[in-house]
MARBA-3410 file (N, C-alpha, C, O; in Angstrom, 1 decimal):
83
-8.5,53.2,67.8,-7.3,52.9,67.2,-6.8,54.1,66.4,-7.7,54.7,65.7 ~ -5.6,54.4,66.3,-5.3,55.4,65.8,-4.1,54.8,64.8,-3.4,53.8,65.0 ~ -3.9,55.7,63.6,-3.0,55.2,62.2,-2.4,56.5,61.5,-2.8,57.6,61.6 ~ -1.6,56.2,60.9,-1.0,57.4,60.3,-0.6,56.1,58.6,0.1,55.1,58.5 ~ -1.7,57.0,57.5,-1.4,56.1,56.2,-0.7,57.6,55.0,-1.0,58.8,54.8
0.3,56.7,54.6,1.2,57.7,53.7,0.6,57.4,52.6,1.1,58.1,51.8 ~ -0.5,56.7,52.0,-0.8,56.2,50.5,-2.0,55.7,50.4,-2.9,56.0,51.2 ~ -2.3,55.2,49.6,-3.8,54.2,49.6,-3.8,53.2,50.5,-2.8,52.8,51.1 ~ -5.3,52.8,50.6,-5.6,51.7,51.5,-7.2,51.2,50.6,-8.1,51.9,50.0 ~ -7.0,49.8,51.0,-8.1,49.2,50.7,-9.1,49.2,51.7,-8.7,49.1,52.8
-10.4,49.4,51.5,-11.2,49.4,52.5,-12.7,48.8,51.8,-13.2,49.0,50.7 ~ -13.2,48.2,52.8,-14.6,47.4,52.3,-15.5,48.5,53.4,-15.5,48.0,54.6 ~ -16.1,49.5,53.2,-17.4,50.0,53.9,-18.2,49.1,54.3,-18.5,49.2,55.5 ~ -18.9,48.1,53.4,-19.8,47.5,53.8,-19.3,46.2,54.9,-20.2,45.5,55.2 ~ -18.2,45.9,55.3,-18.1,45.4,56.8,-17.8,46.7,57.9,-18.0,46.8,59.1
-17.5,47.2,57.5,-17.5,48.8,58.4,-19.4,48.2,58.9,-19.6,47.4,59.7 ~ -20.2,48.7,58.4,-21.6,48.0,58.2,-22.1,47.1,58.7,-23.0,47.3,59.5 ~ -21.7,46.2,58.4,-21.5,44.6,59.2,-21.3,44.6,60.7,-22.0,44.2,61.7 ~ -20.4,45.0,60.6,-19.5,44.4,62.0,-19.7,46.2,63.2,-19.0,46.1,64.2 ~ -20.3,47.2,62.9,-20.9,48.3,63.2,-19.5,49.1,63.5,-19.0,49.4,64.6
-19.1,49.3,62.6,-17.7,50.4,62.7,-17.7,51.0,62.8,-19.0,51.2,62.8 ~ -17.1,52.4,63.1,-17.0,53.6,63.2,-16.0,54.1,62.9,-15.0,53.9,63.6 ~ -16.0,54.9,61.7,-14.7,55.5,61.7,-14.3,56.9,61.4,-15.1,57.5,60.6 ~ -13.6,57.5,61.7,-13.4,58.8,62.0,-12.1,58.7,61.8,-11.4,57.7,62.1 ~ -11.6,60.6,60.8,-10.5,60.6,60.1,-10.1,62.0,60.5,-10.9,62.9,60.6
-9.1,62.0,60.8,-8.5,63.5,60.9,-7.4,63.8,59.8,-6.8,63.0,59.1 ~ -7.2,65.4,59.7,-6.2,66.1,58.5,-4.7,66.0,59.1,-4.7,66.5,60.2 ~ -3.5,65.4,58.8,-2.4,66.1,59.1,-1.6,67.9,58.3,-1.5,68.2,57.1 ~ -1.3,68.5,59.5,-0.9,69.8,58.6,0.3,69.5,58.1,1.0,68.7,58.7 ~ 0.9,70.3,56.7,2.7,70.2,56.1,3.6,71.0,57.0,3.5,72.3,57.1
4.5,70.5,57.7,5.6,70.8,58.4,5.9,72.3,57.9,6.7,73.1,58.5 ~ 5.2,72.9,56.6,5.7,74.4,56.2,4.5,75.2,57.5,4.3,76.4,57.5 ~ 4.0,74.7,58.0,2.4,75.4,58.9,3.2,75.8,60.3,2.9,76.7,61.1 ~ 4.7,74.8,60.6,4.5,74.5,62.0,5.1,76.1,62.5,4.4,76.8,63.2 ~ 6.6,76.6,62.0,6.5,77.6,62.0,6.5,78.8,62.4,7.3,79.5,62.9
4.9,79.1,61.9,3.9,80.3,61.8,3.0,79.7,63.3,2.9,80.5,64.2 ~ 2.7,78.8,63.4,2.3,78.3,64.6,2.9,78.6,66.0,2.5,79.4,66.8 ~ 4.0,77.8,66.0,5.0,78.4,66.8,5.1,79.8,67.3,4.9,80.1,68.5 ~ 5.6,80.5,66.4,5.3,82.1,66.2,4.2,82.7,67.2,4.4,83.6,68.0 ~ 3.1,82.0,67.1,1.8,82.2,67.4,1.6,82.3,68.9,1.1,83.2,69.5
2.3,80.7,69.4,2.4,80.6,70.6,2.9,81.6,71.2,2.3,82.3,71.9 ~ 4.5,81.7,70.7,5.5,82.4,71.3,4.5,84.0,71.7,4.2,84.3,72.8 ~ 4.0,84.7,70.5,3.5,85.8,71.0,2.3,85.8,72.1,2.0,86.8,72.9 ~ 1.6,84.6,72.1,0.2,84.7,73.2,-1.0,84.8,72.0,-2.1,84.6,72.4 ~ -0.7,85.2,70.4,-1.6,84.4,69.8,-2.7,83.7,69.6,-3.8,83.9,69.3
-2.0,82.4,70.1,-2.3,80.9,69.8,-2.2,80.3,71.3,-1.2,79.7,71.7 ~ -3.6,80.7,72.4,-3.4,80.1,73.5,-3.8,78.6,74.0,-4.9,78.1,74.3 ~ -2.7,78.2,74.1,-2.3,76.3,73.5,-3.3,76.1,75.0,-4.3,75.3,74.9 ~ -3.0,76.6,75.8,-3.2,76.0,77.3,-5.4,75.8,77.1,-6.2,75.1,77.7 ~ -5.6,76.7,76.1,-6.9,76.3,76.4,-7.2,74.9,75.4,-8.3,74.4,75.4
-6.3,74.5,74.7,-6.5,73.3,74.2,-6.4,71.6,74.7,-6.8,70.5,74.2 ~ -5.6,72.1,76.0,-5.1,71.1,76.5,-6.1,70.6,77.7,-6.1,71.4,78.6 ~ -7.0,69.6,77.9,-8.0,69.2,78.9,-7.4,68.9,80.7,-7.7,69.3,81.8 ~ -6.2,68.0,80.1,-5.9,68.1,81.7,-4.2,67.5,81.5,-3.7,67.2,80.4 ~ -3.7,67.5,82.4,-1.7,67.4,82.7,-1.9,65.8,83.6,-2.7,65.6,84.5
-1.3,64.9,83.1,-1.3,63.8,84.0,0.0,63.2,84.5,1.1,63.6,84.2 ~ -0.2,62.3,85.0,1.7,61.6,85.0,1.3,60.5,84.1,0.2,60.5,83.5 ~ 2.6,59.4,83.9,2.9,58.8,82.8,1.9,57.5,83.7,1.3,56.6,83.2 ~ 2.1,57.6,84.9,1.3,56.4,85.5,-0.4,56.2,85.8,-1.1,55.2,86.1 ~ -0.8,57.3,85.6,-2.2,57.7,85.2,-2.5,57.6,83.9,-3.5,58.2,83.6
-1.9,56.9,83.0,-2.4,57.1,81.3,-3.4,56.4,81.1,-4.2,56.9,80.3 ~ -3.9,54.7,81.9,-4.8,54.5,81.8,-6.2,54.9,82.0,-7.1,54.9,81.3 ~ -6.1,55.1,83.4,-7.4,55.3,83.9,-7.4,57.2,83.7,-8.6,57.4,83.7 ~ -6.8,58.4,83.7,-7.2,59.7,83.3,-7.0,59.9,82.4,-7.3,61.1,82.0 ~ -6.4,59.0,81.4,-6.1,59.7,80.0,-7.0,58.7,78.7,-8.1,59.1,78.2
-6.4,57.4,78.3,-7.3,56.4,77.9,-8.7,56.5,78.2,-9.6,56.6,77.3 ~ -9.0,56.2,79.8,-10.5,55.7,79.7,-11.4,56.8,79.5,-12.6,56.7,79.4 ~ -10.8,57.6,79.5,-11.0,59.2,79.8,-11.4,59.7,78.5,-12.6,59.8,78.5 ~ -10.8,60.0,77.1,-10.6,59.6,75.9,-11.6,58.6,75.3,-12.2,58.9,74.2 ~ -11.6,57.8,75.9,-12.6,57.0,75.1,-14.0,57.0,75.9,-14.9,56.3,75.5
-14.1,57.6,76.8,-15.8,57.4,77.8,-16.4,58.6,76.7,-15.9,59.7,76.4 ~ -17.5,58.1,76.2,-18.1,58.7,75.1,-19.0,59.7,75.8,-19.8,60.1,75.0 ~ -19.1,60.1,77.0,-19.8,61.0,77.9,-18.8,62.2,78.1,-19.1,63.2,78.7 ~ -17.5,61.8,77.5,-16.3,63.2,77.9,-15.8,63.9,76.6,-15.4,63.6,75.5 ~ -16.1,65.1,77.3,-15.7,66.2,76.0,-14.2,66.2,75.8,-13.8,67.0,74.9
-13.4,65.5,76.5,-11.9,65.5,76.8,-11.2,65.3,74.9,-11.6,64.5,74.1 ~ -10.6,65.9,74.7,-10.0,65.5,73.5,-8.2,65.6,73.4,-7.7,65.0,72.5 ~ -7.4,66.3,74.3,-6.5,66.3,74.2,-5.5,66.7,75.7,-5.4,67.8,76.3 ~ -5.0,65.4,76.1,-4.5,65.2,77.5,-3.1,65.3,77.9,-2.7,64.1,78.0 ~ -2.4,66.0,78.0,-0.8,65.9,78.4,-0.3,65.1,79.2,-0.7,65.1,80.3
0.5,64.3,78.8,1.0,63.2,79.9,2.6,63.3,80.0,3.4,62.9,79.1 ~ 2.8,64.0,81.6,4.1,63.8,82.0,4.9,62.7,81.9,4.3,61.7,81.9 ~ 6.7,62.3,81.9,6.9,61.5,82.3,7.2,61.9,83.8,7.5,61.0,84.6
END
């Protein structure tokens, strides 16, 4: 499940514990980063294409992108999906 929190959150670890949670947090960057990023692309810098795992259509999202994503045997981390 994925979340985007602007503020505090209450959280009890010890049902995280309980109930065998897992949880995992990523950083958002400040919109001053994007930019210099951009930039990056444009010159050949920042080669996005090796970031990207695979190009799908919008009707493959389940089974090549989702299950794909979540099969804990795949190194897949970030999938493009056409419409």
């Amino acid at each position: 499940m994925t979340g985007v929190i602007h503020g505090g959150a209450r959280l009890d670890p010890f049902q995280w514990l309980v109930k065998g949670i897992t949880v995992q947090a990523t950083l958002a960057y400040p919109k001053t980063l994007w930019p210099r990023v951009l930039a990056m692309i444009a010159s050949g810098k920042f080669p996005v294409e090796k970031l990207i795992d695979a190009t799908i259509k919008a009707d493959e999202i389940i089974e090549k992108g989702f299950l794909r994503l979540l099969d804990p045997d795949s190194s897949a981390m970030k999938i493009l999906v056409r419409s």
